[in-house]
C-alpha positions in Angstrom: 154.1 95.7 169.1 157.5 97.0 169.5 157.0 99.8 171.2 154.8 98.6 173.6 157.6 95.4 174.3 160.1 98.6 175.0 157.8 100.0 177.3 156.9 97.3 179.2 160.5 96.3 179.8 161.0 100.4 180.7 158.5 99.9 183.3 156.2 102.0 181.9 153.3 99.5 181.8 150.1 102.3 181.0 151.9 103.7 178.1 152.5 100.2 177.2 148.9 98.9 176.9 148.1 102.1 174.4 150.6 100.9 172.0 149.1 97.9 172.4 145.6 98.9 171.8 146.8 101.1 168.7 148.7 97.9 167.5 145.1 95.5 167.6 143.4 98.1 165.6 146.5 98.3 163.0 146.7 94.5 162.8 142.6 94.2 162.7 142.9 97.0 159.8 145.6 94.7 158.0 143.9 91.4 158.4 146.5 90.0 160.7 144.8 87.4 162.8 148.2 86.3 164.3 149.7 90.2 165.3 146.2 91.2 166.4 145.4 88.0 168.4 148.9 88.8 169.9 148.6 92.4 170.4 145.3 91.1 172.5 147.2 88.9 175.1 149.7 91.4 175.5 146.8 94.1 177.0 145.5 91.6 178.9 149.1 91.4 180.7 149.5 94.6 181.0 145.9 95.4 182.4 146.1 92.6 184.9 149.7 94.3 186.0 147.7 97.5 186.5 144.9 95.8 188.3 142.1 96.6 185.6 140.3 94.0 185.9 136.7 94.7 184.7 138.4 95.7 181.4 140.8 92.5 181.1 137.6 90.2 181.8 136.2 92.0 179.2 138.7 91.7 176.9 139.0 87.8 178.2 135.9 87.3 176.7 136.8 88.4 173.4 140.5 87.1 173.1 138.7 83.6 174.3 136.6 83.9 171.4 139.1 84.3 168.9 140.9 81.7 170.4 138.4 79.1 169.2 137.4 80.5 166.5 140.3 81.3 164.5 142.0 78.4 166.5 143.6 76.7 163.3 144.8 80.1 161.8 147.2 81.2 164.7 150.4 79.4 165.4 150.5 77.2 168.1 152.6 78.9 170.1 150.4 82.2 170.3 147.6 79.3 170.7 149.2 78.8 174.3 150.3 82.3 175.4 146.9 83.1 174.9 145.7 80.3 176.9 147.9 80.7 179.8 147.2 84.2 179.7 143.8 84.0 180.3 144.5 81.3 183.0 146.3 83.6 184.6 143.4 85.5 184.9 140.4 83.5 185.9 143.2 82.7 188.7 143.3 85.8 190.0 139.7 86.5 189.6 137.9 83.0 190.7 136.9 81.7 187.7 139.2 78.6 188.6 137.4 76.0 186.6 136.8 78.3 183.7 140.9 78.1 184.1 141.7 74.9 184.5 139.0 74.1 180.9 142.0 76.8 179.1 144.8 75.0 180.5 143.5 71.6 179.9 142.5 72.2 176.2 145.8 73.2 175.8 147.3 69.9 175.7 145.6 69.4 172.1 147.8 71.8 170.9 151.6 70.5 169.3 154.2 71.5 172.1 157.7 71.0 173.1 158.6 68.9 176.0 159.4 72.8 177.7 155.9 74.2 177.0 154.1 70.9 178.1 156.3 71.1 181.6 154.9 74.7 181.7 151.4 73.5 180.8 151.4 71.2 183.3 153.1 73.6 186.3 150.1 75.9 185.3 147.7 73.1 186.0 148.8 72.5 189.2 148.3 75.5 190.0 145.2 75.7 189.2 144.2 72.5 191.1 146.1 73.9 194.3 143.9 76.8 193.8 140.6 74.6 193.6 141.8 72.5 196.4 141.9 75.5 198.6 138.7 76.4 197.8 137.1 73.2 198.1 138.9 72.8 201.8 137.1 76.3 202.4 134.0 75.1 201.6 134.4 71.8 203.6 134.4 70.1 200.9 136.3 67.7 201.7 137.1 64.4 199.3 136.9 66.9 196.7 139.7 68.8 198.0 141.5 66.1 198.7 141.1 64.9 195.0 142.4 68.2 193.9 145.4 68.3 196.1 146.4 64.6 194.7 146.1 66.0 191.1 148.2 68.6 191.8 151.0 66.8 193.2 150.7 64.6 190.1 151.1 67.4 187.7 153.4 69.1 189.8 155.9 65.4 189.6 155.0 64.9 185.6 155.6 68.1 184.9 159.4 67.6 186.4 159.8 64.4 184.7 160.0 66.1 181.3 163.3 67.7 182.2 162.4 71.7 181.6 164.9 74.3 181.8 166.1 75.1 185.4 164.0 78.1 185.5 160.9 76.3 185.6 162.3 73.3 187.1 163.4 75.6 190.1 159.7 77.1 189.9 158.0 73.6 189.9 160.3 72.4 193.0 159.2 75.8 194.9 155.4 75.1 194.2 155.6 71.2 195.1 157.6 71.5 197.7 154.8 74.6 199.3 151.9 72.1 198.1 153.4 69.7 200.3 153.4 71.7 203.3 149.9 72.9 202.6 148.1 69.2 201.8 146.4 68.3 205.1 145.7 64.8 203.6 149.3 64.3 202.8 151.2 61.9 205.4 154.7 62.7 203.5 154.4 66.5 203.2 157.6 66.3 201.4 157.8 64.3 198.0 161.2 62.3 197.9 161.8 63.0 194.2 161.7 66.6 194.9 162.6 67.4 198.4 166.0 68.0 198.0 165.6 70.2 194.8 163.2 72.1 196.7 165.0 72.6 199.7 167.9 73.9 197.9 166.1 76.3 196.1 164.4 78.1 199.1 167.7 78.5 200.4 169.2 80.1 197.0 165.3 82.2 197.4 166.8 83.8 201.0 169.6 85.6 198.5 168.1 86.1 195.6 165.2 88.3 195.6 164.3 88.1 192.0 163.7 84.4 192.2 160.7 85.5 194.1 159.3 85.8 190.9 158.7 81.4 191.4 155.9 81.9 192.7 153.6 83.8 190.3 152.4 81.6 187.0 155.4 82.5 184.4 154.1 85.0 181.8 155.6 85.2 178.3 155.0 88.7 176.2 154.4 88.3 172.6 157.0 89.9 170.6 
């Protein structure tokens, strides 16, 4: 797992993933659920950062799997990574529902106030995901609906105070909702508006906050 961490942070994301593979077999050859599990949601990062995606569905399937299965073996926090990870992809692939189900399950499992605001960010995203789709479809009280929900999570999910990475991230994405939500008279929520603002300003020098934009992604030591 190391190695592949040193990779990844070198960059050198293809080496990366075969560490990672090796590592699943090692782990699976140990019987450790927890490092193989984690070894899993690693490869699914690093295939989805290569753009493999027929393999990291694949491998979606399996880590899902797992998941449930061996749900009350594996910690709660590897419960969530592996969760959001596979999110992450049925975001990027269209299987938005099959997402928000992940996402939404995860509020069973025992958080801190910082991985709920998290959860919740991610759901939103989600939702402004659906609601676009559902607008694209002409679909329209359903879209509607969706937009709504996401400027709820979007709000709750500030409410609980999260560090100022991901309240930065949360004011980027609610403040964009708000300019995107056809059904919204106030394109601009108050409580955020301001925070927002101020943040697409810091955005104009500060290229790596670009990075607000994507679904955060955590790698598993």
């Amino acid at each position: 797992g190391a190695q592949g961490l040193s990779q990844w942070q070198n960059l050198e994301t293809q080496e990366a993933l075969k560490s990672w593979q090796e590592a699943e077999v090692a782990y699976q050859s140990q019987g450790d659920m927890e490092g193989m599990v984690g070894s899993m949601v690693n490869q699914l990062q690093a295939l989805q950062a290569l753009g493999y995606y027929t393999p990291a569905l694949k491998l979606a399937d399996r880590l899902q799997e797992l998941l449930e299965v061996h749900r009350s073996a594996l910690s709660p926090g590897l419960q969530l990574l592996g969760r959001r990870q596979l999110a992450q992809i049925g975001l990027q692939t269209g299987h938005l529902e099959q997402a928000l189900t992940l996402l939404q399950d995860s509020d069973r499992i025992p958080q801190s106030p910082q991985d709920m605001s998290v959860l919740r960010l991610n759901i939103g995203n989600v939702l402004r995901a659906l609601a676009h789709q559902n607008l694209r479809r002409r679909k329209t009280e359903t879209a509607q609906r969706y937009f709504h929900q996401a400027h709820t999570l979007y709000q709750s999910a500030q409410a609980l105070n999260p560090d100022p990475g991901t309240a930065r991230e949360i004011a980027v994405n609610a403040l964009t909702l708000s300019l995107e939500d056809p059904f919204q008279t106030d394109r601009i929520p108050k409580d955020l508006s301001q925070k927002a603002l101020s943040v697409l300003q810091t955005l104009q020098d500060s290229a790596p906050e670009l990075a607000v934009f994507k679904m955060r992604l955590h790698l598993v030591q």
